[in-house]
N, C-alpha and C positions, 0 to 999 in steps of 0.2 A: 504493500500500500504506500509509502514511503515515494512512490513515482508520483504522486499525487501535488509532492511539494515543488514538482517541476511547472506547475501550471497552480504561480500565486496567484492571478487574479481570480482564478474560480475558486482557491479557498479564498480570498478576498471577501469575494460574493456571501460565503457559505458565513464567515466570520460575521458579518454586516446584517445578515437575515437572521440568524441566530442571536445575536446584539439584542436587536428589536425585535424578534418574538419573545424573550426572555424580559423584559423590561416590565411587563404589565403585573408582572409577577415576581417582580422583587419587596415586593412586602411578607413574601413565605419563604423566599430562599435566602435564609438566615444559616450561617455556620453554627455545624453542630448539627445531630440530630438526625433521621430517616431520611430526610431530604439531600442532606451534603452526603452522606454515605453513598447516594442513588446516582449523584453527580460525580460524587470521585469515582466508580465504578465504570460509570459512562465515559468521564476523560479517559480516566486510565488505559479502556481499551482503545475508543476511537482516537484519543491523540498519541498514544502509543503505538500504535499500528503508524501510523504518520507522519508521528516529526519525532517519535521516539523520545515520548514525553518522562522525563524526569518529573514531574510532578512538583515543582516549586511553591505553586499557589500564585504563581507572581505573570502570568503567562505574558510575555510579550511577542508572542508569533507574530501579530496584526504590524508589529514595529519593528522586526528584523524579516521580513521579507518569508514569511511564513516558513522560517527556519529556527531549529529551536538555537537557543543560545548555551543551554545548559549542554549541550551535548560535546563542547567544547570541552579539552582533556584539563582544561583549565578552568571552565566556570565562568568566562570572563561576558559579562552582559553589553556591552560597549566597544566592542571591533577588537578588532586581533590582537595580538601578542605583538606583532613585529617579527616575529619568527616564525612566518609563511613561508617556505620554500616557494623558488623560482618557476614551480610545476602546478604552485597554487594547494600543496600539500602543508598538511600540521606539519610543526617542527615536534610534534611529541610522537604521535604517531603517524611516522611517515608514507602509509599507505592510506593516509583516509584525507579526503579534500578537506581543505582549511572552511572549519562552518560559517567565519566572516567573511571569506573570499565567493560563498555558496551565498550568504545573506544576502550581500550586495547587489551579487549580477540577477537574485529572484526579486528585491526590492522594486530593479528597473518595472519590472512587469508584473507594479501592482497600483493599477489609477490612483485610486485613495488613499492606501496608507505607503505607496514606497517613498514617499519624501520623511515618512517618521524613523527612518532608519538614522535622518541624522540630528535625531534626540539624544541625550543622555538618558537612559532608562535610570530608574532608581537602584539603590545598591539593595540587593537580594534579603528579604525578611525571612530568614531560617525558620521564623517561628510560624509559618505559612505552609513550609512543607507538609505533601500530601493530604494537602485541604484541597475544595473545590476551588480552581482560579474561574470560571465564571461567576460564583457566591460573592466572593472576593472583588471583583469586578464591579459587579453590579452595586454591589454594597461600599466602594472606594476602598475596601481595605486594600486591596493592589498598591494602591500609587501612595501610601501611609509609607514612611521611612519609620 
């Protein structure tokens, strides 16, 4: 499933409709509870299959070019290392493409959010891990330092 993040504008789309169907009903998707449990469930698999979800809580797909950041041998939420090989590869693991050099050129080709690639995301809330990030979303706790 993973081929899927070759074409951001349609997770674009999928991102943007999901946004707004989810909004009418942010008065019940409160973390914690039957509800977050149903959503961690549901990330876990469908973003998992996909962008090979780490589960942060903190999702910025929509703003690295529907590539996750976490997948990075570093963590690093905010563009590379500097130690990209000249092949476009990690300097950590050198047979796997560098995930900011992947962000960027999926960024181009996403109408809406690819100029958010060059925000400063927030620094990563630990205490977020494997909760639901659209709860988190909906409810601001995301973008809370």
């Amino acid at each position: 499933m993973r081929f899927l993040q070759n074409w951001p504008w349609l997770l674009e789309i999928v991102y943007k409709t999901t946004l707004v169907s989810l909004r009418p009903f942010r008065p019940w998707l409160k973390s914690g509870g039957l509800t977050e449990r149903f959503f961690v469930r549901v990330e876990r698999l469908s973003k998992g299959l996909i962008f090979d979800c780490r589960m942060c809580g903190q999702c910025v797909l929509h703003n690295t070019g529907m590539t996750c950041p976490m997948t990075c041998p570093k963590n690093l939420r905010n563009g590379p290392c500097g130690g990209v090989r000249t092949d476009g590869n990690c300097e950590v693991i050198s047979d796997m493409p560098c995930v900011w050099a992947q962000a960027w050129e999926r960024s181009k080709r996403m109408p809406t959010y690819g100029q958010a690639i060059l925000q400063i995301q927030p620094p990563l809330n630990r205490s977020l891990e494997k909760s639901s990030a659209w709860i988190n979303e909906l409810n601001g706790v995301a973008q809370k330092v």
